[in-house]
C-alpha positions as a printed NumPy array, in Angstrom:
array([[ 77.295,  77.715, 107.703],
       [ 80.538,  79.228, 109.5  ],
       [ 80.236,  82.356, 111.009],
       [ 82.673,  85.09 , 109.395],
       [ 85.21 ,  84.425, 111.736],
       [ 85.906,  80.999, 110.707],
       [ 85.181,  81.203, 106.902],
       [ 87.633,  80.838, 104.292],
       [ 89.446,  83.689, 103.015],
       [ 88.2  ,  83.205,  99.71 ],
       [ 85.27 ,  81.472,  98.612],
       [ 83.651,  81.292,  94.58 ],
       [ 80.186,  79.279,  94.607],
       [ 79.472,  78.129,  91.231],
       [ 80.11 ,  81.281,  89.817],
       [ 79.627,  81.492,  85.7  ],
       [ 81.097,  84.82 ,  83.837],
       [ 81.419,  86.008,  80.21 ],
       [ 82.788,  88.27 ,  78.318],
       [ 79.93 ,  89.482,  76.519],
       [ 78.504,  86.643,  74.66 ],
       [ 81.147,  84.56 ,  75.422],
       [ 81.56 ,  82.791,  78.822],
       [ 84.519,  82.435,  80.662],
       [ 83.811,  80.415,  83.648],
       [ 81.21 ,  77.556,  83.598],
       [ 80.041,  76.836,  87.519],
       [ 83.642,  77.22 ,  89.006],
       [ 83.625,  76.553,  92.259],
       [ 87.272,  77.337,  94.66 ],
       [ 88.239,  77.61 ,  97.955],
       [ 90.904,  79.287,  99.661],
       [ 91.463,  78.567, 103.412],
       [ 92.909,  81.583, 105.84 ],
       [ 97.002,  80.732, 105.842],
       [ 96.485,  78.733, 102.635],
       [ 98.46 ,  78.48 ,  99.382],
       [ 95.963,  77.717,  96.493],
       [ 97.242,  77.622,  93.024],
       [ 94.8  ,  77.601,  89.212],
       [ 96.459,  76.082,  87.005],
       [ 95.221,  75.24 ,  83.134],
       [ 96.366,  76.017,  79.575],
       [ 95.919,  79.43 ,  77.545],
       [ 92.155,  80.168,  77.616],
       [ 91.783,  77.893,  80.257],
       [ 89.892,  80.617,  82.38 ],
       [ 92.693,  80.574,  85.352],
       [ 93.144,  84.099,  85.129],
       [ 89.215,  84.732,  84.547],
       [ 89.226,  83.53 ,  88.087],
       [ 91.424,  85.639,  89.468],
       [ 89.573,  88.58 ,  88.15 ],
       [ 86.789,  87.686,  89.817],
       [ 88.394,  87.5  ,  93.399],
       [ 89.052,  90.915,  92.892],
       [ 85.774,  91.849,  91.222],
       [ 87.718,  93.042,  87.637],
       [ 85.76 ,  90.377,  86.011],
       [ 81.822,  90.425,  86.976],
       [ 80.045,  87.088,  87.576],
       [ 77.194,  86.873,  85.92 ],
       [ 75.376,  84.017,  88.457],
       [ 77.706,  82.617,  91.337],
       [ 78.98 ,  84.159,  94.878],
       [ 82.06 ,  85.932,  95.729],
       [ 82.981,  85.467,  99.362],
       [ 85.61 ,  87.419, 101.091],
       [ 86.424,  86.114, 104.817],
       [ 82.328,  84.833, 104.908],
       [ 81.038,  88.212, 103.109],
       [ 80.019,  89.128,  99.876],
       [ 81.925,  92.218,  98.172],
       [ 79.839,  95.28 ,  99.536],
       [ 79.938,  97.817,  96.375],
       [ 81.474,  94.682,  93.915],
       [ 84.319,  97.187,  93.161],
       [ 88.37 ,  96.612,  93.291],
       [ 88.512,  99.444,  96.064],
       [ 86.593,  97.293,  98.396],
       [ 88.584,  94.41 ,  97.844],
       [ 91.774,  96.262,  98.274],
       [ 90.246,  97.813, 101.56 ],
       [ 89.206,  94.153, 102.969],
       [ 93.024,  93.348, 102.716],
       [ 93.865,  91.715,  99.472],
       [ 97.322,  92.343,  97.324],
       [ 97.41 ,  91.539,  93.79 ],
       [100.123,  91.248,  91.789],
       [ 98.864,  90.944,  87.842],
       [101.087,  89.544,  85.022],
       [103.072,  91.669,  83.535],
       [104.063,  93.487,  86.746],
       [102.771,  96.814,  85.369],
       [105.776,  99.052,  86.754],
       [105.499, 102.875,  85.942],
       [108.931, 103.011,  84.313],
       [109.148, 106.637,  84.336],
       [109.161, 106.901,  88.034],
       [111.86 , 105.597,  90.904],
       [111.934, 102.111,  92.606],
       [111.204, 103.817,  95.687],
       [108.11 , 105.613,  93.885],
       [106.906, 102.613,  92.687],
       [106.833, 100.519,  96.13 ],
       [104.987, 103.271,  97.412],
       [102.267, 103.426,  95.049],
       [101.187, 100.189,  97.244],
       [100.381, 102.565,  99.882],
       [ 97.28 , 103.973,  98.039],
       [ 94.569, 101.654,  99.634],
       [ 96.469, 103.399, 103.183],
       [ 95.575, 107.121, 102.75 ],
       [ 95.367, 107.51 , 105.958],
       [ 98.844, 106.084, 107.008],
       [101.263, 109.237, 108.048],
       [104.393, 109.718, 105.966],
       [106.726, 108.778, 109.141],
       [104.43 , 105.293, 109.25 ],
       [105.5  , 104.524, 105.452],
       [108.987, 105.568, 105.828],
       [109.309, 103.024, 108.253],
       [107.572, 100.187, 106.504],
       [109.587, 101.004, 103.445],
       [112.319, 100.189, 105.507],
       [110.584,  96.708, 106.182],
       [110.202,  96.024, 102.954],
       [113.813,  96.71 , 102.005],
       [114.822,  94.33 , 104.73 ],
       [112.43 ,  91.522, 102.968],
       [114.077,  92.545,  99.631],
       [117.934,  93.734, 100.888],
       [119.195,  94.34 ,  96.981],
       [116.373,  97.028,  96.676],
       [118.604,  98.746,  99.204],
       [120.74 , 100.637,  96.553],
       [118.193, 100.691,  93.748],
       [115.317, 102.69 ,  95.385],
       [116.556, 105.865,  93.265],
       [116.642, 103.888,  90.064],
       [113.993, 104.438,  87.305],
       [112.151, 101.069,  87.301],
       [112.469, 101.092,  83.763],
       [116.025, 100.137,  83.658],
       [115.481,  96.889,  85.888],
       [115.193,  93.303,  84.53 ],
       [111.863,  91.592,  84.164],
       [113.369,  89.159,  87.384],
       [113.72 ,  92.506,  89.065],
       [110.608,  94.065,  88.083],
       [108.882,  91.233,  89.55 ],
       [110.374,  91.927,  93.086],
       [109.748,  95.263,  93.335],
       [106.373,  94.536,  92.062],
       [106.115,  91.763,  94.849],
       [107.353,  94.667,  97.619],
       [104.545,  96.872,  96.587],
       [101.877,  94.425,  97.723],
       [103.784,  93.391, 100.67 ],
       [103.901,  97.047, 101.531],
       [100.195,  96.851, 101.889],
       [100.386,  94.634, 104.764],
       [ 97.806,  92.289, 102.943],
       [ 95.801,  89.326, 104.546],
       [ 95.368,  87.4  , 100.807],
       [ 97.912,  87.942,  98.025],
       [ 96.908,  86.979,  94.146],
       [ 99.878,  87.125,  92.212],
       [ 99.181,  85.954,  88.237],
       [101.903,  84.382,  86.637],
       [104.571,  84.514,  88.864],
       [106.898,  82.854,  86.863],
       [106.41 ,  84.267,  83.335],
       [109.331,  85.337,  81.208],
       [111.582,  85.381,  84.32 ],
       [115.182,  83.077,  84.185],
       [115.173,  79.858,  86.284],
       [117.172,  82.31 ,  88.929],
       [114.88 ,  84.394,  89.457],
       [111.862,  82.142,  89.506],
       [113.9  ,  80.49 ,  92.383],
       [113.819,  83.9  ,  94.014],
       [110.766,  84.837,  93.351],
       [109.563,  81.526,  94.822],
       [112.088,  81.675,  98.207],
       [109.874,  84.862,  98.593],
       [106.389,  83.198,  98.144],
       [107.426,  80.44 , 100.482],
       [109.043,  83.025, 103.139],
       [105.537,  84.621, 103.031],
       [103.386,  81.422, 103.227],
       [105.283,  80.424, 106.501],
       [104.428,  83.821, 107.745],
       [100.967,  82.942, 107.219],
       [ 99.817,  84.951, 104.659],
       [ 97.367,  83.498, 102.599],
       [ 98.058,  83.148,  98.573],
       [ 96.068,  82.215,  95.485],
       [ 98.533,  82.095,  92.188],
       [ 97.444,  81.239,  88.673],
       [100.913,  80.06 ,  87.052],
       [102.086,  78.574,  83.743],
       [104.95 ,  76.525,  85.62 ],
       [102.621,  73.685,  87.208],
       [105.665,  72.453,  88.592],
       [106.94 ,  75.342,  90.524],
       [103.405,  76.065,  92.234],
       [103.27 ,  72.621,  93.725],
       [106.38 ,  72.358,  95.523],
       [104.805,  75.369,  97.325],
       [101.528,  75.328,  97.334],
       [ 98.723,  73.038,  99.505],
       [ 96.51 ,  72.692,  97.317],
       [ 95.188,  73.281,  93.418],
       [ 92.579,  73.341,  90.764],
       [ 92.971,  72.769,  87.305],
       [ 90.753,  74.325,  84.752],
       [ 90.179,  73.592,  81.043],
       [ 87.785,  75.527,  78.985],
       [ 86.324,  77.446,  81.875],
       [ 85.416,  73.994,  83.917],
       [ 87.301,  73.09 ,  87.087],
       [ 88.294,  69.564,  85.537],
       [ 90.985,  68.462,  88.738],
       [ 91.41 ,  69.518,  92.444],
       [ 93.191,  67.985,  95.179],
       [ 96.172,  68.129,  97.549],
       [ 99.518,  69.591,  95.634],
       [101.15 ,  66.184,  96.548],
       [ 97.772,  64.308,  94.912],
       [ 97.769,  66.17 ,  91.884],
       [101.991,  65.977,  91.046],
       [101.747,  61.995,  91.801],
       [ 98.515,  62.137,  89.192],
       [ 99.268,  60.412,  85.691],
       [ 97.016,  62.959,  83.456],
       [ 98.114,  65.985,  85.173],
       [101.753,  65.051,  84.858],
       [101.126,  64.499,  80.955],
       [ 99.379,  68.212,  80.744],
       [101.06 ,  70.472,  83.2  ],
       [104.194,  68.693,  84.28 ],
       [105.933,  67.436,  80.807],
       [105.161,  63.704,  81.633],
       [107.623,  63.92 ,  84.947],
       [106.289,  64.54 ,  88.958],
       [109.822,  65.698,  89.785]])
C-alpha cells in the first residue's frame, strides 16, 4: 500500500450511498492521480454528481472509503476537506448576487482565516491577472453578469484558495459555445500548472479533449473507464455521450 506521500489525490473504494432508501452509488470505485484530470461522465440520474458529493463528504457513504492524498476524512465534514486543499465549484455557480464581484472572489478566502488582509489583496491581484476582464468588473453586483461570466468569477473564487484538487460540476451547463471555450482554455491553463481536477460534465466531448482519463456511470454503476483517447475512439460511448461522432 503507498505511503501518503505517493497516494493518489483522490481515492473512492467501492463506496455504496443512498439517499434514504434509495441508493445512489452501487460499489463505485475512482481514482484520481496527483496532477491528474479525471472526468464522470453519465446521463441524468446517472450518479456522476452523487460522486462528487462524496469527495467532498456532502453525500455520506454508507459502506466504501474516502481517501484524500492516502487518508481518510478526519471529522467526514466539508470543512476538513476544504482545509486538506480541495476547491469545488458546484453547478449552478451559486453567486451571492446581492454582493460585488470583488466580494464574491473573496468569499473563497474563508477556508484562509488566518491569511492577513495585505496577503489577499495581493492574491486578488493574482487572480485578476488569471482572469484580466474581471479587472473592471470587481465593483459590479454579480447579479448583473452572464451565466458565461458567473462561471469565471465562480472559477476565480476557488483558484483564490490556492487549491491542490479542484471539483468543478458541470462546467459547461447553460453556458454559449464561447464561453465553454473559455471556460475550458482556463481548465487546461490550470491542468498544465499541475493542479489536479475531477469534473462531472454533460458535454462528454469537451471533457475529453482535456482530460486523461474518465469513468462513465449509469444507474449508480461505473459501467466504462479508460484513457480519454480510449473512451472517444469507443463505439458505445460515442453512441451515448458523443452523438455517434469521436470528433
Amino acid at each position: 500500500m503507498p505511503g501518503a506521500a505517493e497516494a493518489p489525490a483522490i481515492e473512492l473504494k467501492n463506496v455504496d450511498v443512498f439517499y434514504g432508501a434509495v441508493q445512489a452509488l452501487f460499489g463505485v470505485s475512482i481514482t484520481v492521480g496527483r496532477g491528474e484530470a479525471v472526468a464522470v461522465l453519465g446521463g441524468n440520474a446517472s450518479g456522476k454528481s452523487t460522486t462528487l458529493k462524496t469527495v467532498l463528504q456532502l453525500a455520506k457513504p454508507r459502506d466504501g472509503e474516502v481517501l484524500l492524498f492516502g487518508q481518510a476524512s478526519k471529522n467526514g465534514t466539508t470543512a476538513d476537506v476544504i482545509d486538506r486543499g480541495i476547491a469545488s465549484i458546484p453547478e449552478g455557480r451559486r453567486m451571492f448576487a446581492a454582493l460585488t464581484v470583488r466580494d464574491n472572489i473573496l468569499m473563497g478566502a474563508y477556508a484562509r482565516r488566518e491569511v492577513a488582509r495585505a496577503v489577499l489583496d495581493r492574491d486578488l491581484e493574482m487572480v485578476v491577472a488569471e482572469f484580466p476582464w474581471l479587472a473592471e468588473r470587481l465593483d459590479q453586483l454579480a447579479g448583473t453578469l452572464s451565466g458565461g461570466e458567473q462561471q469565471m468569477v465562480a472559477m476565480a473564487r476557488a483558484w483564490l484558495r490556492k487549491p491542490q484538487i479542484l471539483c468543478i460540476d458541470e462546467p459547461s451547463m447553460g453556458l454559449s459555445p464561447l464561453m465553454v471555450d473559455r471556460v475550458y482554455d482556463v481548465l487546461a491553463r490550470w491542468k498544465s500548472q499541475g493542479l489536479t481536477i475531477l469534473m462531472v460534465e454533460q458535454s462528454a466531448n469537451k471533457a475529453l479533449e482535456l482530460v486523461d482519463r474518465a469513468y462513465v456511470l449509469r444507474n449508480g454503476l461505473v459501467i466504462m473507464e479508460g484513457r480519454a483517447e480510449e473512451l472517444r475512439a469507443n463505439p458505445a460511448v460515442r453512441e451515448a455521450y458523443l452523438g455517434g461522432d469521436a470528433t
